[in-house]
C-alpha positions in Angstrom: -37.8 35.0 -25.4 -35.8 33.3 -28.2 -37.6 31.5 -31.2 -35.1 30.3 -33.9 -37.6 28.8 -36.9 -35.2 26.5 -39.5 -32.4 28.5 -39.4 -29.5 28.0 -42.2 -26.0 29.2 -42.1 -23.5 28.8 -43.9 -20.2 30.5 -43.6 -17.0 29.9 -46.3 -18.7 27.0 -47.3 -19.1 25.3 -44.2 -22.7 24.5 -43.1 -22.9 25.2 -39.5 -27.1 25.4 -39.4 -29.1 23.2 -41.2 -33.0 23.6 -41.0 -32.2 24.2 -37.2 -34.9 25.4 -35.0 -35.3 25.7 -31.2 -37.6 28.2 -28.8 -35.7 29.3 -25.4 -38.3 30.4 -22.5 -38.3 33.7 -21.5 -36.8 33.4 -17.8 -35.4 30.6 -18.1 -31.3 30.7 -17.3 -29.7 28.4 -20.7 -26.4 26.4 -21.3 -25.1 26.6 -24.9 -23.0 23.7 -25.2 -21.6 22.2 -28.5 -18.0 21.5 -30.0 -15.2 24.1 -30.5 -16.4 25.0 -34.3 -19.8 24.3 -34.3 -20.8 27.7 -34.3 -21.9 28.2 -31.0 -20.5 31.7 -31.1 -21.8 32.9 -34.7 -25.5 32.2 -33.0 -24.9 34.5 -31.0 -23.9 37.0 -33.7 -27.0 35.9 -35.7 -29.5 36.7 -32.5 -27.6 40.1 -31.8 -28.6 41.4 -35.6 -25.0 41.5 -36.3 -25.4 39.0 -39.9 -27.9 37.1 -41.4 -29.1 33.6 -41.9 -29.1 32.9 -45.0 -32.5 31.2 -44.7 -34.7 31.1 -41.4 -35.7 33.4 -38.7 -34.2 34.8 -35.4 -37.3 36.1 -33.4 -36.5 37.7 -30.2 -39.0 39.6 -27.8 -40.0 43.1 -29.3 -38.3 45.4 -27.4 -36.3 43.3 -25.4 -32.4 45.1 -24.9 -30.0 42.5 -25.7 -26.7 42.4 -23.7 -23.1 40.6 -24.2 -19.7 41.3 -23.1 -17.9 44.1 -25.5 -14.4 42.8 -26.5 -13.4 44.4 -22.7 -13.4 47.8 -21.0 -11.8 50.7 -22.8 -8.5 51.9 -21.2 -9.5 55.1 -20.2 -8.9 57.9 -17.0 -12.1 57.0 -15.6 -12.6 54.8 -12.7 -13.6 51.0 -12.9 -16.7 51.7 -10.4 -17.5 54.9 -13.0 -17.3 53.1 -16.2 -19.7 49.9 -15.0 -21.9 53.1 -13.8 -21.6 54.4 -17.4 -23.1 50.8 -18.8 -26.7 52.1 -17.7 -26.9 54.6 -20.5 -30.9 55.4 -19.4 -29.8 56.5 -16.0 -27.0 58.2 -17.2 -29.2 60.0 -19.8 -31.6 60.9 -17.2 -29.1 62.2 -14.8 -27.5 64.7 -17.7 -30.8 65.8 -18.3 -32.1 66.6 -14.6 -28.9 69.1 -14.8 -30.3 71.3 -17.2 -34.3 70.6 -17.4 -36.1 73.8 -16.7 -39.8 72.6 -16.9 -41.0 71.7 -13.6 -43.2 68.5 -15.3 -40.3 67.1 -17.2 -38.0 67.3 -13.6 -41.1 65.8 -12.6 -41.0 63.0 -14.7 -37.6 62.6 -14.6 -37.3 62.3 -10.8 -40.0 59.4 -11.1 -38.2 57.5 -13.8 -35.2 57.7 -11.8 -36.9 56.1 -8.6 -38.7 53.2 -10.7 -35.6 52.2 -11.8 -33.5 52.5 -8.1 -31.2 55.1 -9.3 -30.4 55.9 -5.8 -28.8 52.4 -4.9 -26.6 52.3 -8.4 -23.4 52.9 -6.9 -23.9 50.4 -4.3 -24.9 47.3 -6.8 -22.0 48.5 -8.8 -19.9 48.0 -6.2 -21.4 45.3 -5.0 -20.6 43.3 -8.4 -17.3 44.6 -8.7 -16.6 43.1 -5.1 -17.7 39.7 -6.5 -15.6 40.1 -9.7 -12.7 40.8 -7.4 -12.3 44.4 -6.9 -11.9 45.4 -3.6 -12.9 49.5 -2.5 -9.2 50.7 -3.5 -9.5 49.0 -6.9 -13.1 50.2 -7.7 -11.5 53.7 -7.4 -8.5 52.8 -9.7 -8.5 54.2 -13.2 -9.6 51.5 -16.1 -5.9 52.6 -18.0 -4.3 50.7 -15.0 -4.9 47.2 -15.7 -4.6 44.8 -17.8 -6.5 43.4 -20.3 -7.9 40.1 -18.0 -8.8 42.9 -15.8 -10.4 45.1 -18.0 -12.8 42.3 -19.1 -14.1 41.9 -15.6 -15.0 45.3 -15.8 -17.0 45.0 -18.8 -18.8 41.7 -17.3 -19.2 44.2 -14.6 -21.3 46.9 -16.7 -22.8 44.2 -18.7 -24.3 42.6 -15.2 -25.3 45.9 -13.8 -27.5 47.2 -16.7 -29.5 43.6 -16.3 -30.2 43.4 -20.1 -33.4 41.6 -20.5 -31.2 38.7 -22.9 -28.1 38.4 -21.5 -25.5 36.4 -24.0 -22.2 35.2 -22.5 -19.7 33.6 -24.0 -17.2 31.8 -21.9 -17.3 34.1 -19.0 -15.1 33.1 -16.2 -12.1 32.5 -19.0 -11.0 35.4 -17.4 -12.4 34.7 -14.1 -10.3 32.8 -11.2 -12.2 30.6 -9.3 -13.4 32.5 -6.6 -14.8 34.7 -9.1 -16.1 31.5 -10.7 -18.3 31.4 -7.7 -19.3 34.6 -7.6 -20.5 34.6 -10.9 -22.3 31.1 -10.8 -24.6 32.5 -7.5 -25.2 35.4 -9.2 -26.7 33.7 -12.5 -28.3 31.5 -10.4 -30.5 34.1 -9.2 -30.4 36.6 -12.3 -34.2 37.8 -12.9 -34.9 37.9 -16.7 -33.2 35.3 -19.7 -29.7 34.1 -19.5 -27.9 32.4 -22.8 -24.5 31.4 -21.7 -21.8 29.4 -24.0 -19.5 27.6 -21.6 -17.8 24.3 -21.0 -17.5 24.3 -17.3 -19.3 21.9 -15.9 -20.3 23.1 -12.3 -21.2 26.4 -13.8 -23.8 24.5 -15.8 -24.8 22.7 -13.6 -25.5 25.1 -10.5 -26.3 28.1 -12.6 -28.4 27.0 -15.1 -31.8 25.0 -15.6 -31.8 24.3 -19.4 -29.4 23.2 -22.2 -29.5 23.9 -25.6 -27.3 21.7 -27.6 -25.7 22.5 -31.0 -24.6 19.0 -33.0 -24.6 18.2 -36.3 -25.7 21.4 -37.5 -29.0 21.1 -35.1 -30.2 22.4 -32.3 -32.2 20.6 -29.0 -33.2 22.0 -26.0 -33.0 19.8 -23.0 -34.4 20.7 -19.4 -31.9 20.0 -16.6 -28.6 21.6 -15.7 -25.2 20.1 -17.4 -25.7 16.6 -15.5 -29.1 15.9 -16.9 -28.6 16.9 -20.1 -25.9 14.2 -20.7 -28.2 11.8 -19.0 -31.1 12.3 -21.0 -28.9 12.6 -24.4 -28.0 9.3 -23.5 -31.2 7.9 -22.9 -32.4 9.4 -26.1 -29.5 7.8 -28.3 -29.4 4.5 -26.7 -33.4 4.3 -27.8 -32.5 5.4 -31.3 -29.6 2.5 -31.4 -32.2 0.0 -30.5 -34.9 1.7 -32.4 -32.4 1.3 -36.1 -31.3 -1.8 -34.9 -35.0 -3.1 -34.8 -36.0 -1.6 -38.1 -32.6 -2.7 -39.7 -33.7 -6.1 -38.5 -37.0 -6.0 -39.8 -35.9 -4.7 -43.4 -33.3 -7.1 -43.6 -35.9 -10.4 -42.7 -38.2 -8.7 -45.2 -35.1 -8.6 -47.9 -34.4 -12.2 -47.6 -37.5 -13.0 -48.2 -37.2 -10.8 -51.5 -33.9 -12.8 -52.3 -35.4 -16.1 -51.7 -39.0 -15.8 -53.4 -38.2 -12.9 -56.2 -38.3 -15.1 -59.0 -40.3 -17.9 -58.1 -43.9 -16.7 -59.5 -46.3 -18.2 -56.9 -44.4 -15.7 -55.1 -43.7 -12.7 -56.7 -46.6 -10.7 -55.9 -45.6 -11.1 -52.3 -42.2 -10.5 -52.8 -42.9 -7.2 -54.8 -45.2 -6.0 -51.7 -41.9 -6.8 -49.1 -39.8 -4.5 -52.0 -42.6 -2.0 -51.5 -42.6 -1.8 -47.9 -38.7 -1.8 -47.9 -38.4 1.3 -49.2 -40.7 3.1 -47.1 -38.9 2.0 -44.0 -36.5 4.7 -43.3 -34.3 3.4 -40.1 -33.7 6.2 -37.9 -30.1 8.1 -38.7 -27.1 6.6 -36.7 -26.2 9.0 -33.4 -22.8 8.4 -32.3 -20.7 11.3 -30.2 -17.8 11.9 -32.3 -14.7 10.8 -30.8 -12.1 13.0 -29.3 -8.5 12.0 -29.4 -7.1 11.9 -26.6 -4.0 14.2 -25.5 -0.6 12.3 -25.5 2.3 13.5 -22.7 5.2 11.4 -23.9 7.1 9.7 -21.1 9.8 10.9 -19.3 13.0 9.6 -20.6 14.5 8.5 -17.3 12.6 8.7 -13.9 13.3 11.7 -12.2 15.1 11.7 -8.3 13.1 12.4 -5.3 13.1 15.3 -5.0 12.6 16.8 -8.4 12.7 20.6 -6.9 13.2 21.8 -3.9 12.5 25.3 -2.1 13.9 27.0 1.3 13.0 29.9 2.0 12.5 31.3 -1.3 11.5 34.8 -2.3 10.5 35.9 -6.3 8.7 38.9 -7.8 9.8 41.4 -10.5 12.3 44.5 -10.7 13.3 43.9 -7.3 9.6 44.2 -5.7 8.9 40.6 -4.2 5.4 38.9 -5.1 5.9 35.6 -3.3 7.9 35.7 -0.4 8.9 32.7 2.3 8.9 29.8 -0.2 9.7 26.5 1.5 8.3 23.2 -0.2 9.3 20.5 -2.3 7.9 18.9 -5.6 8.1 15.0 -5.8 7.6 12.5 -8.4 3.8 11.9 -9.2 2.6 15.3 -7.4 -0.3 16.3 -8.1 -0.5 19.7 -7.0 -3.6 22.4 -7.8 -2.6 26.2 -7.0 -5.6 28.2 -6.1 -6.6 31.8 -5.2 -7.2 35.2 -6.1 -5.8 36.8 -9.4 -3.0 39.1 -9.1 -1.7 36.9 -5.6 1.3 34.8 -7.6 -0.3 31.9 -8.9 1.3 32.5 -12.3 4.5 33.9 -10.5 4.8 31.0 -8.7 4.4 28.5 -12.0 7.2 31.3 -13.5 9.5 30.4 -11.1 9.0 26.7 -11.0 9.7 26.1 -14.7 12.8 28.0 -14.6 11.7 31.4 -16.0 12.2 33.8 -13.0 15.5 33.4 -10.8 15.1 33.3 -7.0 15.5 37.0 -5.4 16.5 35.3 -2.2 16.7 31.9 -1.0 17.7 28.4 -2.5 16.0 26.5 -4.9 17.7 23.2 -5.7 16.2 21.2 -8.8 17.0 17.6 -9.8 19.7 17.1 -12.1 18.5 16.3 -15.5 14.9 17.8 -14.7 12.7 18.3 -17.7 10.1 20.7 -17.4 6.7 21.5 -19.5 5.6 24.8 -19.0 2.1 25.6 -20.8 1.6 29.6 -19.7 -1.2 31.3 -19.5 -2.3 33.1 -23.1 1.0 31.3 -24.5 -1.8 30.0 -27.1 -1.8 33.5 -28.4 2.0 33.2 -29.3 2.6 30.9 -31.8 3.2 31.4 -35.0 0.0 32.2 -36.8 1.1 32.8 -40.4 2.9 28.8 -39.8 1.3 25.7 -40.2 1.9 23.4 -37.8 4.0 20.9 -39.3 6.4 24.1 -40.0 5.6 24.8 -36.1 7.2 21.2 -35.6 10.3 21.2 -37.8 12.3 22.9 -35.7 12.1 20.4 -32.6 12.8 17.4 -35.0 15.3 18.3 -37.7 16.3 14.9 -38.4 13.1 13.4 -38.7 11.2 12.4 -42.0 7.6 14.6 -42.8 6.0 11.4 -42.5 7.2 10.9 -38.8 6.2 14.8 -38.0 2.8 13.7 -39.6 2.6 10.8 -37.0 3.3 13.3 -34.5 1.1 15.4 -35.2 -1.8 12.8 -35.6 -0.7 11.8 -31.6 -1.5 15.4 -30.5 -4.6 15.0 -32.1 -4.7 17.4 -35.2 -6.4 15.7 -38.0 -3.9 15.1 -41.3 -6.8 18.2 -43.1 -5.1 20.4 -40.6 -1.5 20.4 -40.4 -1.0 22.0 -43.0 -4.0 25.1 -42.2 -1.9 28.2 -40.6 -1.8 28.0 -37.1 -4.0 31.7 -37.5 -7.0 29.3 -39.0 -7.0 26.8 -36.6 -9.9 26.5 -34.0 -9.1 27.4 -30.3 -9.2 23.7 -29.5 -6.9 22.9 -32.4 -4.5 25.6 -31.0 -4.5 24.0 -27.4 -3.9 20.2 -28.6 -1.1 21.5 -30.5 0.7 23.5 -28.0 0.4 20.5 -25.2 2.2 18.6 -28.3 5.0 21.2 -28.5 5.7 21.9 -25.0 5.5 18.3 -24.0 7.4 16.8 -26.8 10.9 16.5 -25.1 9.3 13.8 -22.3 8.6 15.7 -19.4 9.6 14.8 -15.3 7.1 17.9 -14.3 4.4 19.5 -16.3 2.7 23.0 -15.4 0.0 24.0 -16.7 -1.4 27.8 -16.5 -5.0 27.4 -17.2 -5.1 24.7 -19.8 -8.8 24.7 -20.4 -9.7 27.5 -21.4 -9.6 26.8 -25.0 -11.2 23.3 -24.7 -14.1 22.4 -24.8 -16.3 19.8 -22.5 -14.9 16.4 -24.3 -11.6 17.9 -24.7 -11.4 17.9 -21.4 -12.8 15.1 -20.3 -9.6 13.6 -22.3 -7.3 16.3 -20.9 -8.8 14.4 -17.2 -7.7 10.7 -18.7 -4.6 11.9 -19.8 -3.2 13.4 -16.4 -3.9 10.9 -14.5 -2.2 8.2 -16.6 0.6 10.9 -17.1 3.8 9.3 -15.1 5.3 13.2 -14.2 4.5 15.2 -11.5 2.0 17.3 -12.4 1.1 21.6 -10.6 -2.0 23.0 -12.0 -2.9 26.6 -11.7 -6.5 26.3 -13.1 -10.0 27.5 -12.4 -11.3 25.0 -13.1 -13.5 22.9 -10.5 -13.8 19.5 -12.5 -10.2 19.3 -13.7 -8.9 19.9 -10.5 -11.4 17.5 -8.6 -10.2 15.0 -10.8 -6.7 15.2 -11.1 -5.2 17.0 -8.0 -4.8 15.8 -4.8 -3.0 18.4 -3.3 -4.2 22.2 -3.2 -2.0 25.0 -2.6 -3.6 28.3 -2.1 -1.6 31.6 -3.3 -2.6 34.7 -0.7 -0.9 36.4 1.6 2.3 36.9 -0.1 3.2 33.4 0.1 1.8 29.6 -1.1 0.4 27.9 2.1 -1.1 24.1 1.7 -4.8 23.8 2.6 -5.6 20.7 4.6 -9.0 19.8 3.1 -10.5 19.6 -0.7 -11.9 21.8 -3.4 -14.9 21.3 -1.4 -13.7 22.8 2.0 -12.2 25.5 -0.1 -15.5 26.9 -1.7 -16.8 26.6 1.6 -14.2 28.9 2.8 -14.8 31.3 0.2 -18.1 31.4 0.4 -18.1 32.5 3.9 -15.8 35.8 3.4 -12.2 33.9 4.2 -9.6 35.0 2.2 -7.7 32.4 2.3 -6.0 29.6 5.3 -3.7 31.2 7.8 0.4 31.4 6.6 1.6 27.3 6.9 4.8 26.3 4.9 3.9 23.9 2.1 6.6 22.3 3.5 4.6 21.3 6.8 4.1 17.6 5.8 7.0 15.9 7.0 9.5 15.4 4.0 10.8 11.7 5.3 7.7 9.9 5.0 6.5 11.7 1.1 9.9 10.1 0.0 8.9 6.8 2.1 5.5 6.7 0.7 7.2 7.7 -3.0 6.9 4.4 -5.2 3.0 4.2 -4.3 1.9 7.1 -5.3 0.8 6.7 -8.6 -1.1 3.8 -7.7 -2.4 6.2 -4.6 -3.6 9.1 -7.0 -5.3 6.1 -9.4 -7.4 4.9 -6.6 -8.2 8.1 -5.6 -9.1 9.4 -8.7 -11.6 6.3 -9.0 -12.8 7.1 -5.9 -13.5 10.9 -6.4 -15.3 9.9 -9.6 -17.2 7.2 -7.4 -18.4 10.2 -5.5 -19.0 12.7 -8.4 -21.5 10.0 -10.0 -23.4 8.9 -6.4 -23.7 12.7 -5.6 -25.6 12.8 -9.1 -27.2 9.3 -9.1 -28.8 11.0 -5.2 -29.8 14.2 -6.7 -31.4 12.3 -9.5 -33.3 9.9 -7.4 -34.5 12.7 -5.1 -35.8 14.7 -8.2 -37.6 11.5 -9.3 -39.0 11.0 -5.9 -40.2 14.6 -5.7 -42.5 13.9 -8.8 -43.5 10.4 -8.2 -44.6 12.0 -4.9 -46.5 14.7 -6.5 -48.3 12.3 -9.4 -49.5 9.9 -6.8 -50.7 13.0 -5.2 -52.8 14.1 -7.9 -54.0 10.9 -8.9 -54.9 10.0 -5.1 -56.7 13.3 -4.9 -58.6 12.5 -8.6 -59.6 8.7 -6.6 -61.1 10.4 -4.0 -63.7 12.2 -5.8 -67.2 10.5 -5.5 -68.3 11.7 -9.0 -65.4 9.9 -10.4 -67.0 6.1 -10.1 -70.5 7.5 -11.2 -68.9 8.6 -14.3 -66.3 6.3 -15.2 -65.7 3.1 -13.8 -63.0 2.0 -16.3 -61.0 5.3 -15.5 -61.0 4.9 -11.9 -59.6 1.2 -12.5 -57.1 3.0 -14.8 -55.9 5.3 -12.1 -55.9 3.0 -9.6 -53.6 0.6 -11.8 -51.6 3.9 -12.8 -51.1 4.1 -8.7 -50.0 1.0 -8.1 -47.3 1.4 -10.8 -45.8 4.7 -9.7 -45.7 3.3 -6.1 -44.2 0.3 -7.2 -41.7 2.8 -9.2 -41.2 5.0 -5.9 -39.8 2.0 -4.1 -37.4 1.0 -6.6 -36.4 4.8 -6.9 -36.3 4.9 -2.8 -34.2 1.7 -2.6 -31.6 3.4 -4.8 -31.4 6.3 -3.0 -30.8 4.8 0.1 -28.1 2.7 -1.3 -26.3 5.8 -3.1 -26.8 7.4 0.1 -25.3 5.1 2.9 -22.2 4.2 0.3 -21.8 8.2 -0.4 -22.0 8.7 4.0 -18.9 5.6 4.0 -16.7 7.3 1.3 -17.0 11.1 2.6 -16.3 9.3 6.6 -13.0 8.6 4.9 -9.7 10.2 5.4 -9.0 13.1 3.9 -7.3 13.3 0.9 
């Protein structure tokens, strides 16, 4: 479908392709994965026509229509189910047209077109994708000038999936996604019928919904088949051959240079050392690969511990202009909570995170917090709010007026912005850059309690992997309102759900939750967060960071048996199958009249892969029976 041949790009200097060239399958459903900055989004501007390499070729299929989300839906009168109906511009066409064709072979011809492409069912696959981006029947009926902008770029996912493109680009598409449109989405790649390109850095997504990666590093790209798991498996295969490989032939060149240094001048000698010269310069050692390191974030400490507990809620009611959105608040936020709130957009999530770090009063009930509380509040699109024509270390002075630049320097360098950047306005900084800062500003007073309102959206995969590390070693509580399956299977060991009006706790994990999702629940039956019984979470207090350590080393446990037994089962699969074939090639008579060597060969080849297969079983048995004891555990 896609054939990129040495493609070169350069933009403001900057060389993001260098002699790149990779082929995607037509089909096939792709990961684009790569650094914030690499460029991942300018290749998609290159395959949609919209510049030019500057040396190279972009060949996609003649003829193919080419899809991607448009910046979102326009805010016009017309409905949201109408304006994804608009997005199939050939039906739409059609449908004009059978209104005022006269000839009876044209209405002919355009009654058949409209079959072959099942105009007849449109409004119910609209609708059906709507539903699985989150609008219900009312809101399908709603005009598109009524929502917001998050909203409005579910609608145009929505068009965009409807007209089934035969390319379909997507960059980051459940940014603006909660999870349970997450979900959706990833089912409905997973069984999308022509080529898929998607940039994203959620891991479950690429791993359930796709069956290739493409990786942009260094100004190359490689394709890898596999979802997200594989990919970094066989990456690290492939670099830990090329480490050896280098080390061998740095080894080899160096023998051969003493030799040089020993015999150079000694003229019995020279000729051979002159043929060691020789051969030394044709050995090329393979180029170092090494994953460029990520600095982690930094979340200074709190200044003094925080009492138990550090907020409290009874009864609580919150919403805006007198119209409640949350109602029947009654919880508590200790020390070392590690809470993830959950649910569908538009239920309070980011009401609830509003009111917690101080920014909407109670309408009704009490909410007591601990003197002295500190709190971190990292809002959803806040990103978009700083100070673009600033550079950071102007974005800093404020908070540290009698510091020294040098010390603001250090700071910054802790938040991870490298010394090239801090003084770059804010408005030329990468997304990623933008985030690490922003954690560095909202965190800098030393926190008791952070909330975050989807921190990961601007990160990519490494980022936050070290977003992962540095919650869990952070010594505050810690609510999460995320999307985001891996960040919150790592770090939270609580989940509150937001539906119904109110926050209720869920008594099982992120598991049990897509579970309940996925079979039409809308969410647990009403239950007061404050159901666990308050006495024995302040009893249980001074172990609970060690608790959410050893959990945290357990759920990992898990996350890397579940892959080492899906691993092992695919290797089975095809150690089964090549035994198979070579069994079936050992059973044919004209095989030994032939060849007798070959059928030695195969039969040594046999014995191998068998011998393989039980080492490969043995593993998967073991993975197995310690996965069965963790998951007969209690629940988290």
């Amino acid at each position: 479908m896609i054939t990129i041949d040495n493609l070169t790009y350069r933009i403001e200097g900057r060389i993001l392709f260098d002699d790149a060239s990779v082929a995607v399958p037509a089909g096939s459903r792709t990961g684009l994965v790569g650094r914030n900055g690499s460029g991942k989004t300018t290749l998609f501007r290159l395959i949609r026509g919209e510049i030019l390499p500057d040396a190279g070729d972009i060949t996609v299929r003649k003829g193919a229509r080419i899809g991607s989300v448009a910046q979102e839906a326009p805010a016009t009168d017309e409905s949201v189910l109408d304006t994804v109906l608009m997005a199939d511009t050939e039906r739409l066409a059609l449908m004009r047209e059978a209104e005022t064709a006269t000839d009876a072979h044209r209405i002919a011809e355009i009654h058949t077109r409209l079959a072959d492409i099942s105009a007849h069912t449109a409004e119910a696959r609209a609708s059906a994708i709507l539903k699985g981006l989150g609008f219900d029947n009312h809101s399908q009926r709603q005009s598109c000038a009524r929502l917001s902008g998050g909203w409005r770029m579910r609608v145009a996912l929505g068009g965009l999936l409807y007209s089934e493109p035969d390319l379909l680009l997507l960059d980051e598409p459940t940014n603006y996604l909660d999870l349970e449109g997450a979900l959706w989405l990833e089912k409905y790649l997973a069984a999308y019928p022509r080529t898929v390109l998607i940039i994203s850095h959620d891991r479950h997504l690429l791993n359930q919904a796709v069956g290739s990666i493409v990786e942009l590093d260094h100004t190359k790209l490689e394709f890898y088949r596999g979802g997200f798991d594989t990919f970094e498996r066989t990456r690290r295969i492939r670099r830990e051959l090329s480490h050896k490989t280098r080390e061998k032939q740095l080894a080899r060149i160096a023998h051969m240079q003493s030799y040089v240094d020993r015999f150079r001048y000694k003229e019995s000698k020279a000729r051979q050392a002159q043929a060691r010269l020789k051969a030394i310069a044709r050995l090329a050692p393979p180029e170092a690969l090494f994953d460029d390191s990520v600095v982690p974030f930094s979340f200074p400490k709190p200044k003094r511990p925080a009492s138990a507990p550090m907020l409290s809620l009874d009864d609580v009611s919150v919403g805006y202009d007198g119209t409640p959105v949350l109602t029947g608040l009654t919880a508590r936020i200790d020390p070392e909570d590690r809470i993830a709130v959950v649910g569908v957009n538009g239920n309070g999530k980011s009401t609830f995170a509003k009111l917690i770090a101080g920014e909407l009063e109670p309408m009704s009930g009490t909410l007591t917090r601990a003197r002295k509380l500190e709190v971190a509040y990292l809002a959803q699109h806040q990103i978009d709010k700083l100070r673009a024509d600033q550079t950071p270390l102007a974005q800093l002075a404020p908070l540290t007026p009698d510091d020294s630049e040098a010390r603001r320097r250090a700071l910054l360098a802790n938040m991870g912005l490298p010394t090239s950047r801090m003084e770059t306005r804010v408005g030329d900084l990468s997304g990623g850059e933008k985030a690490r800062l922003l954690f560095g500003l909202i965190s800098f007073v030393g926190p008791h309690l952070l909330i975050l309102d989807e921190p990961t959206s601007h990160l990519d995969i490494d980022s936050r992997d070290s977003l992962v590390e540095s919650l869990n070693d952070f010594e505050g509580a810690v609510i999460l309102v995320s999307h985001d399956r891996h960040l919150i299977e790592a770090t939270a060991d609580q989940i509150w759900i937001a539906a119904g009006g109110t926050i209720s706790e869920f008594e099982d994990d992120l598991d049990g939750y897509r579970r309940m999702v996925a079979g039409g629940r809308a969410g647990p039956a009403p239950k007061a967060v404050a159901a666990v019984d308050r006495t024995a979470r302040v009893a249980a207090q001074p172990n609970r960071k060690a608790q959410r350590q050893a959990t945290a080393v357990e759920r990992e446990k898990m996350v890397d048996l579940r892959r080492t037994v899906r691993q092992a089962e695919a290797m089975m699969d095809r150690l089964h199958r090549d035994i198979g074939r070579i069994e079936e090639r050992l059973a044919d008579p004209a095989l030994y009249e032939d060849s007798h060597d070959e059928a030695v060969s195969l039969a040594t080849e046999r014995a191998r892969m068998e011998e393989g297969l039980s080492a490969v079983e043995a593993e998967w048995l073991a993975a197995t029976q310690t996965l069965e004891g963790l998951e007969r555990g209690p629940k988290r």
